[in-house]
C-alpha positions as a printed NumPy array, in Angstrom:
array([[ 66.908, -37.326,  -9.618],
       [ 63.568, -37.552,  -8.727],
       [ 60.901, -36.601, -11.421],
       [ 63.507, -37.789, -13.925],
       [ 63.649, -41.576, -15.827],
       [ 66.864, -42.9  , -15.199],
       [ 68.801, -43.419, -18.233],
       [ 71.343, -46.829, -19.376],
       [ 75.16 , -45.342, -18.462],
       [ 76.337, -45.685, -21.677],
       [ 73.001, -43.292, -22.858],
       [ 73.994, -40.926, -20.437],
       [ 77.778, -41.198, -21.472],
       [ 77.049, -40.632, -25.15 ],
       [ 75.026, -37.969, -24.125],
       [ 77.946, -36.177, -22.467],
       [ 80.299, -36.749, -24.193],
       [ 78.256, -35.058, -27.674],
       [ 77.834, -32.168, -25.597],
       [ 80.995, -31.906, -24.754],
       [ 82.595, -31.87 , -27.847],
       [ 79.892, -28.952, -28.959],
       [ 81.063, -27.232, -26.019],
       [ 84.663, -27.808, -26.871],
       [ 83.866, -26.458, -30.826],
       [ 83.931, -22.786, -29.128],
       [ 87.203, -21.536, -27.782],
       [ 87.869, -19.943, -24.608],
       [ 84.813, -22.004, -22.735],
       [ 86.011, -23.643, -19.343],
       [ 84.482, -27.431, -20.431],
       [ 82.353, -28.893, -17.614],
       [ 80.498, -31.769, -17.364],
       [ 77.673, -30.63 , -16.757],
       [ 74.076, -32.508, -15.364],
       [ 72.351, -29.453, -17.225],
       [ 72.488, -30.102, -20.811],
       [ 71.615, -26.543, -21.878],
       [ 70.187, -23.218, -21.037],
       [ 66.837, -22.632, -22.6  ],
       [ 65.574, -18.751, -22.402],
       [ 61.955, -16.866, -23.052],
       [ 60.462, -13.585, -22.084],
       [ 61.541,  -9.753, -22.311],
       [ 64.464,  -7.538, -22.657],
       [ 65.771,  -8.419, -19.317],
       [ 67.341, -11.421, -20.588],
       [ 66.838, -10.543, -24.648],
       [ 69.74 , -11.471, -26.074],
       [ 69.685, -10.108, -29.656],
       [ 66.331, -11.573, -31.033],
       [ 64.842,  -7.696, -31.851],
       [ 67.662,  -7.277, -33.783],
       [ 65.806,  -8.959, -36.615],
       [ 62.588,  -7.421, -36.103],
       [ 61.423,  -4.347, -37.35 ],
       [ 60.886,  -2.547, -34.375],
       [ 61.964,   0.37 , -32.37 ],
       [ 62.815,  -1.489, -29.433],
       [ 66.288,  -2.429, -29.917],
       [ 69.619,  -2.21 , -28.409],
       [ 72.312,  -3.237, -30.534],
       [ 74.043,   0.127, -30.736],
       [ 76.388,   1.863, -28.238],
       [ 76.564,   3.281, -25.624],
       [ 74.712,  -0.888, -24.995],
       [ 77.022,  -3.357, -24.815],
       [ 80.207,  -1.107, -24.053],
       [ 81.349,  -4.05 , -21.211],
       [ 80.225,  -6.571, -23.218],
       [ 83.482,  -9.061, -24.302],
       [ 84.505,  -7.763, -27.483],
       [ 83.073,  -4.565, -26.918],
       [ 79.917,  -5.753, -28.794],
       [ 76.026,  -3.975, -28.701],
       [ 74.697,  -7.188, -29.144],
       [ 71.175,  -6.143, -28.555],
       [ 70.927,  -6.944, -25.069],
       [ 69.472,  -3.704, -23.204],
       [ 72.754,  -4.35 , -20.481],
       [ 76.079,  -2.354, -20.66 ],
       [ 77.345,  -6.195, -20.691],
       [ 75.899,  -9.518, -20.125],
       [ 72.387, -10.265, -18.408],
       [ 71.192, -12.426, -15.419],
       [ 70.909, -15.464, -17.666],
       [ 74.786, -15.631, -19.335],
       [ 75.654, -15.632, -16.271],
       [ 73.264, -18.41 , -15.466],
       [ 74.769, -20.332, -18.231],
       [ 78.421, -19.565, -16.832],
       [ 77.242, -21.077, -13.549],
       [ 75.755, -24.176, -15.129],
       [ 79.456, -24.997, -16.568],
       [ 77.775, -24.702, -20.186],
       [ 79.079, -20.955, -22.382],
       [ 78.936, -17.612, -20.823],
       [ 76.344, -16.389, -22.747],
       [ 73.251, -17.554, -24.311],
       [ 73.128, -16.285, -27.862],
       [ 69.986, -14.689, -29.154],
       [ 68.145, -17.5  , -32.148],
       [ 67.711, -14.999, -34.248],
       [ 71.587, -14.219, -34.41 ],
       [ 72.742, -15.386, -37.546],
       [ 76.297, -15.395, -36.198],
       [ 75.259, -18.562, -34.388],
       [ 74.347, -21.87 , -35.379],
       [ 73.056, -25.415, -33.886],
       [ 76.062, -26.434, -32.534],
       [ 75.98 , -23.218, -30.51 ],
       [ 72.176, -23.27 , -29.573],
       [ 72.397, -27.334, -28.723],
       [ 73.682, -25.924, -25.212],
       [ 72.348, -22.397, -24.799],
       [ 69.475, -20.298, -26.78 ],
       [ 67.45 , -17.035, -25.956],
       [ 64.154, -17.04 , -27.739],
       [ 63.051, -13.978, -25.691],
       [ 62.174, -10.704, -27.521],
       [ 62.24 ,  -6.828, -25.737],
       [ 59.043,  -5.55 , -25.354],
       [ 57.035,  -8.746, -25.16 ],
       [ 54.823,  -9.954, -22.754],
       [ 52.501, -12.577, -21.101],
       [ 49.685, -10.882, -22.839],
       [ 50.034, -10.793, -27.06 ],
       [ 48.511,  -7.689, -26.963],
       [ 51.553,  -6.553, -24.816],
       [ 53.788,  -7.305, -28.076],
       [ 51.898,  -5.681, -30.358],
       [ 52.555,  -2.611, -28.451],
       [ 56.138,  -2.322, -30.368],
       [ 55.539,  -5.005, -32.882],
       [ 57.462,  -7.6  , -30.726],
       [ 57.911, -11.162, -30.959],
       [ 54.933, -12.559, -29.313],
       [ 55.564, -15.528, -26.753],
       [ 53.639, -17.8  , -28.799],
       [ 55.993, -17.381, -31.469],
       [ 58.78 , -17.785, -29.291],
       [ 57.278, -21.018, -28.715],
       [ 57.262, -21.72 , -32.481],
       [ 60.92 , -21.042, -32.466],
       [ 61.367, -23.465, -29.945],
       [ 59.205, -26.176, -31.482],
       [ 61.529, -25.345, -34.928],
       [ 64.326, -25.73 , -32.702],
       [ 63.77 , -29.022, -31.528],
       [ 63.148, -30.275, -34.693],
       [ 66.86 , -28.564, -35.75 ],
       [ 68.384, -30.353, -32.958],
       [ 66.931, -33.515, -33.906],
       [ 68.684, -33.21 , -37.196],
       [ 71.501, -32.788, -34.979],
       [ 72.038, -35.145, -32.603],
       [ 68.949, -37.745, -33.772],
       [ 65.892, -37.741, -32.094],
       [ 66.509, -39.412, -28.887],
       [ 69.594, -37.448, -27.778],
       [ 67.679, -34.352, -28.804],
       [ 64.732, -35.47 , -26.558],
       [ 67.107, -35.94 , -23.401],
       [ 68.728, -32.643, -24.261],
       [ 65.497, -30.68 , -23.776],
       [ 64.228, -32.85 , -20.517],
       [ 67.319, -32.041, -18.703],
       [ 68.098, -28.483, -19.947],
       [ 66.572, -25.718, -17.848],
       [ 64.287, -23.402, -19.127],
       [ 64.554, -19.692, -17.604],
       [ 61.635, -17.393, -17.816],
       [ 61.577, -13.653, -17.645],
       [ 58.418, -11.901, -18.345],
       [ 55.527, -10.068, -16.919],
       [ 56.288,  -6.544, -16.58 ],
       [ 55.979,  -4.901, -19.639],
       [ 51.992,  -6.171, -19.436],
       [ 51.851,  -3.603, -16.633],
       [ 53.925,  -0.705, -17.595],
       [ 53.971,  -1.031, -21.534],
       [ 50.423,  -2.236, -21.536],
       [ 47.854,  -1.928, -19.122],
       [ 49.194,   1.002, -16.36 ],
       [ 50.193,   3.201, -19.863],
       [ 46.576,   2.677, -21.601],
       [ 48.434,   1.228, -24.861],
       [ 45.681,  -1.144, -25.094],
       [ 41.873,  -1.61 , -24.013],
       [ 43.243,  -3.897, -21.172],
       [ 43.258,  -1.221, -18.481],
       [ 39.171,  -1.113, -19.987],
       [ 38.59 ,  -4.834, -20.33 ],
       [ 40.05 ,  -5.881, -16.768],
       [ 40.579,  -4.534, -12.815],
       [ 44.475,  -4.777, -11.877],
       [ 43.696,  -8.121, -10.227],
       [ 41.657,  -9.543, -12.739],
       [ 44.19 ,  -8.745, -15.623],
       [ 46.734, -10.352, -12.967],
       [ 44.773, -13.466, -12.632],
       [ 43.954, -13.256, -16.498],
       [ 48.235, -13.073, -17.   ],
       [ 48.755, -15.746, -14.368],
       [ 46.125, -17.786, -16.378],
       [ 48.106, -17.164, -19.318],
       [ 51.517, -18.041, -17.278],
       [ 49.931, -21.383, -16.142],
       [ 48.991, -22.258, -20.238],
       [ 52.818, -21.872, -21.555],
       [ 54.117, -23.743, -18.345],
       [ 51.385, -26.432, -19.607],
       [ 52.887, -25.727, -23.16 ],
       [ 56.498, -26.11 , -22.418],
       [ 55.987, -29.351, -20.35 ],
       [ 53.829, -30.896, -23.646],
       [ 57.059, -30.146, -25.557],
       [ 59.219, -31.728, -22.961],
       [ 60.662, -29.14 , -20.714],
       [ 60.35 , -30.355, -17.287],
       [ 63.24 , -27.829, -15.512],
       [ 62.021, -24.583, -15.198],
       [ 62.492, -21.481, -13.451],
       [ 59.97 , -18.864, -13.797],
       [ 61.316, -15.103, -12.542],
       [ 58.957, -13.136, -10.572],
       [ 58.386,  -9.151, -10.931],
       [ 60.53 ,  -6.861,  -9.331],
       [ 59.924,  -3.706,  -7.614],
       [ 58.605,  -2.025, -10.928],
       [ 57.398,   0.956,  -9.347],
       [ 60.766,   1.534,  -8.744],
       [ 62.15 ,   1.748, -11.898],
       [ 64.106,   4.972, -12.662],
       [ 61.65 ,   5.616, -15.72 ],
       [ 58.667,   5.394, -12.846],
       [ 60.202,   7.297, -10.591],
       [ 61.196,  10.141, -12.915],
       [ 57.349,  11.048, -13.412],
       [ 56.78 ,  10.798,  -9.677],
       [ 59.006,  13.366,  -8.113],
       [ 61.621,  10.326,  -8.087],
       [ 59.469,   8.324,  -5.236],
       [ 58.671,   5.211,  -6.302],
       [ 54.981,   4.5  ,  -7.461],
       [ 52.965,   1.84 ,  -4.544],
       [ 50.268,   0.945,  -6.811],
       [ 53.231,  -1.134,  -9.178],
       [ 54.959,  -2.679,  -6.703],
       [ 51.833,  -3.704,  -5.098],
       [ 50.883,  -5.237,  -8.887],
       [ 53.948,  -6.769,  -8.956],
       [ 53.898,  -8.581,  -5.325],
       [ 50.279,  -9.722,  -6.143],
       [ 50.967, -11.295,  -9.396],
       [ 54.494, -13.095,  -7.514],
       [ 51.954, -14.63 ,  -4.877],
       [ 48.91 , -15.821,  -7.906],
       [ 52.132, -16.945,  -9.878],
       [ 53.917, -18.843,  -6.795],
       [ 50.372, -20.678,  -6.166],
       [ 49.995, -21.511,  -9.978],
       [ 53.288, -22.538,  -9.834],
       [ 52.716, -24.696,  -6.754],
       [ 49.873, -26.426,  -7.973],
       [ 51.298, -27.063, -11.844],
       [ 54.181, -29.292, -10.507],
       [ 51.86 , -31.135,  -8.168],
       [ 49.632, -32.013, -10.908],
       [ 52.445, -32.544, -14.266],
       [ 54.687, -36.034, -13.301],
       [ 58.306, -35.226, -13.4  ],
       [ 57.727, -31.222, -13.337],
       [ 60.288, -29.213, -11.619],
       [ 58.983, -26.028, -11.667],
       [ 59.83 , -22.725,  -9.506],
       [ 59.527, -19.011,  -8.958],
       [ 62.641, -17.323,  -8.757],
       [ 61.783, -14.616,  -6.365],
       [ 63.472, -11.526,  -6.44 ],
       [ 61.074,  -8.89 ,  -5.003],
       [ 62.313,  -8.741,  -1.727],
       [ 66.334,  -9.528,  -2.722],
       [ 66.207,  -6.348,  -5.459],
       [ 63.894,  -4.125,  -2.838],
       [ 66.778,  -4.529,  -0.866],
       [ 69.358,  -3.592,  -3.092],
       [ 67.809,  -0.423,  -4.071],
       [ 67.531,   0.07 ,  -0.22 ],
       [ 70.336,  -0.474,   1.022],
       [ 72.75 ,  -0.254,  -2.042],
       [ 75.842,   0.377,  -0.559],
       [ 75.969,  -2.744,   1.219],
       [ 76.3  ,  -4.355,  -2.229],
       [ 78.84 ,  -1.348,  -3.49 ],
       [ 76.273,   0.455,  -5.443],
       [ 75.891,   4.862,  -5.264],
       [ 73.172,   5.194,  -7.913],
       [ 69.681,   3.983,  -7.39 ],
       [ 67.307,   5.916,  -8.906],
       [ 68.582,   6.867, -12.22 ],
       [ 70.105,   5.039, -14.844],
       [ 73.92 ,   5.404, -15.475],
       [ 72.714,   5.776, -19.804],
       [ 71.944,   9.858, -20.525],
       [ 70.003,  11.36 , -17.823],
       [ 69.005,   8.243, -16.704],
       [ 65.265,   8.789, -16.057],
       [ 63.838,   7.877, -19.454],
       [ 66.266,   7.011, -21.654],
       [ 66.463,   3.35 , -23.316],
       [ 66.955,   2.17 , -26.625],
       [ 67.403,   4.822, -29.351],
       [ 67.287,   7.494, -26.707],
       [ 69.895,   6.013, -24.603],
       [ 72.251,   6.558, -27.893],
       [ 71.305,   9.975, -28.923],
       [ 71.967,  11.17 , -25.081],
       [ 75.321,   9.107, -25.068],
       [ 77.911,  11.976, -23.98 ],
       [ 75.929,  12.234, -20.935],
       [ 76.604,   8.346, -19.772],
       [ 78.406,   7.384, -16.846],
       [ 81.64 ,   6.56 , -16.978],
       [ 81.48 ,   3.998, -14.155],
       [ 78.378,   1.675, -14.792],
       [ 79.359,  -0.376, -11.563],
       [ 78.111,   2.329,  -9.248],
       [ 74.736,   2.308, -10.762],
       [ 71.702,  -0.484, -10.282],
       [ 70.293,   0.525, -13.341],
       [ 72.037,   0.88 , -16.902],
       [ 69.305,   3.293, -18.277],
       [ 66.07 ,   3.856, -16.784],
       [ 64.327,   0.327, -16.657],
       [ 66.875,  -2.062, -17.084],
       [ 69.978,  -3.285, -14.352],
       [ 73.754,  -3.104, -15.195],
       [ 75.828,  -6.099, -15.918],
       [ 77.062,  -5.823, -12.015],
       [ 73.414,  -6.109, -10.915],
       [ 72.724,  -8.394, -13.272],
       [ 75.207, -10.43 , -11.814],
       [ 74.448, -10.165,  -8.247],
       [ 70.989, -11.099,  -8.947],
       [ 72.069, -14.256, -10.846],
       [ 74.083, -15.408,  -8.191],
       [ 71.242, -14.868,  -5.507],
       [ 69.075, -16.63 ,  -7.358],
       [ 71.565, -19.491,  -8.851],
       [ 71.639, -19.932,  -5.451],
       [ 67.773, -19.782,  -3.898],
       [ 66.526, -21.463,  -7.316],
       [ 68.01 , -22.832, -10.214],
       [ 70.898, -24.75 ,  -8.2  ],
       [ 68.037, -26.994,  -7.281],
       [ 68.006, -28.257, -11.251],
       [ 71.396, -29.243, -10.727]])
């Protein structure tokens, strides 16, 4: 693969064959072998998996009416009625399907070795964005990881754990809650301190310093998300006689293009860096469009209480009013997709991005 030192067979066959037996430790997972060793996750409460749980903050999820579609039942603290874009990611790489949240203390190494969620709701690019909630800032996600490395060392000894993390892909979800947590809400003096495009180019600075980050630690596979339509968001909507708002969709396409370009000119410049957008502007524009063509009825509300403001605790205490059919809706409550978008998503961009790591 190009980028990528090519290892002695029998290297690569130990490798392998250790993950497959961690694999194998955890029943009812279809056993593949797999040229992506593991599934490594940071960002927001789009692909949060549980991490907020053990933070003392209001932004959590691990209560019904979340999780009702989830196997087992289970409010894991993922802000999804089941599983989000990057279990199935995991599913599609042949490793678990799920990535379980670090924090999780139902979960050990031998369960992280091929699939872990450092991300934290609420968080952002910008560390004023998690203090917001009293969040786990991304540069203490990337303390975890640097703690997790050294766990996995323990684990497999240093070298396997090395070639582990330089052919696992990294998936990265974040950006929007520095717009409308943070600077479009006046939360912080950011809205003071910056224009929208400056604090865009000062968050794509800060995108292009963990990218530089990750690779020093030895990622070199990784797929960066891109904003969506946020001005579409049911909880945007709701305070804008349900149109969407221009001015944050117009944020969000500007920071995709700064990030793309960023993006661009990182993995010309790091040897071995395979780095990409995953754009999904345009795909989830279209969705929200044109829903029925992918079976949806619901756009602009969420299928949790009323569906225009409710998440978190509020999505709970308006419970009886919750759909009963979450597969008609885009949205689960009013900012974040059901597990049926979720999936559709994931497979579009399985498909238009991270099937090139494979």
């Amino acid at each position: 693969m190009a980028g990528v030192a090519t290892m002695p067979v029998a290297a690569s066959s130990t490798r392998f064959l250790l993950l497959s037996l961690l694999l194998l430790s955890s029943p009812a997972v279809a056993v593949v072998r797999a040229r992506v060793t593991a599934l490594i996750v940071f960002g927001d409460s789009t692909v949060d998996a549980g991490n907020n749980n053990a933070v003392p903050t209001a932004v959590r999820s691990n209560f019904p009416p979340y999780g009702r579609d989830f196997p087992g039942g289970r409010a894991t603290g993922r802000f999804c009625n089941g599983r989000v874009a990057t279990d199935f990611y995991s599913e599609a790489f042949g490793l678990r399907p799920f990535v379980p949240a670090y924090l999780d203390p139902a979960y050990g190494m031998r369960d992280f070795a091929v699939g872990v969620c450092f991300a934290s709701a609420g968080s952002g690019l910008d560390a004023a964005t998690a203090g917001v909630f009293s969040v786990i800032p991304l540069s203490k996600q990337v303390d975890y990881f640097r703690e997790y490395k050294a766990r996995l060392a323990d684990l497999l000894g240093a070298a396997e754990a090395r070639e582990v993390v330089a052919d696992a892909v990294f998936a990265i979800s974040i950006g929007t809650n520095d717009f409308i947590e943070n600077y479009f809400a006046l939360t912080t003096a950011r809205f003071l301190e910056f224009t929208v495009g400056d604090y865009t180019d000062f968050l794509v600075g800060l995108a292009r310093s963990f990218l530089v980050e990750l690779y020093g630690l030895g990622a070199r596979k990784i797929g960066f998300t891109g904003l969506g339509a946020m001005g579409c968001l049911p909880i945007e909507r709701g305070r804008r006689v349900m149109l969407c708002i221009e001015e944050y969709n117009a944020a969000s396409r500007s920071f995709n293009a700064k990030l793309r370009a960023m993006v661009d000119e990182l993995t010309g410049s790091l040897p071995g860096a395979q780095f990409r957008v995953a754009e999904v502007y345009d795909f989830f524009t279209g969705i929200l469009q044109n829903p029925s063509s992918y079976g949806f009825v619901k756009v602009a509300r969420g299928c949790c209480g009323t569906g225009l403001y409710e998440m978190g605790y509020t999505c709970s205490e308006w419970d009886a009013l919750t759909c009963a059919d979450a597969n008609r809706y885009v949205f689960w409550d009013a900012v974040h997709p059901t597990e049926r978008a979720n999936k559709i998503i994931a497979e579009y961009l399985m498909n238009t991005t991270f099937s090139h790591f494979l």
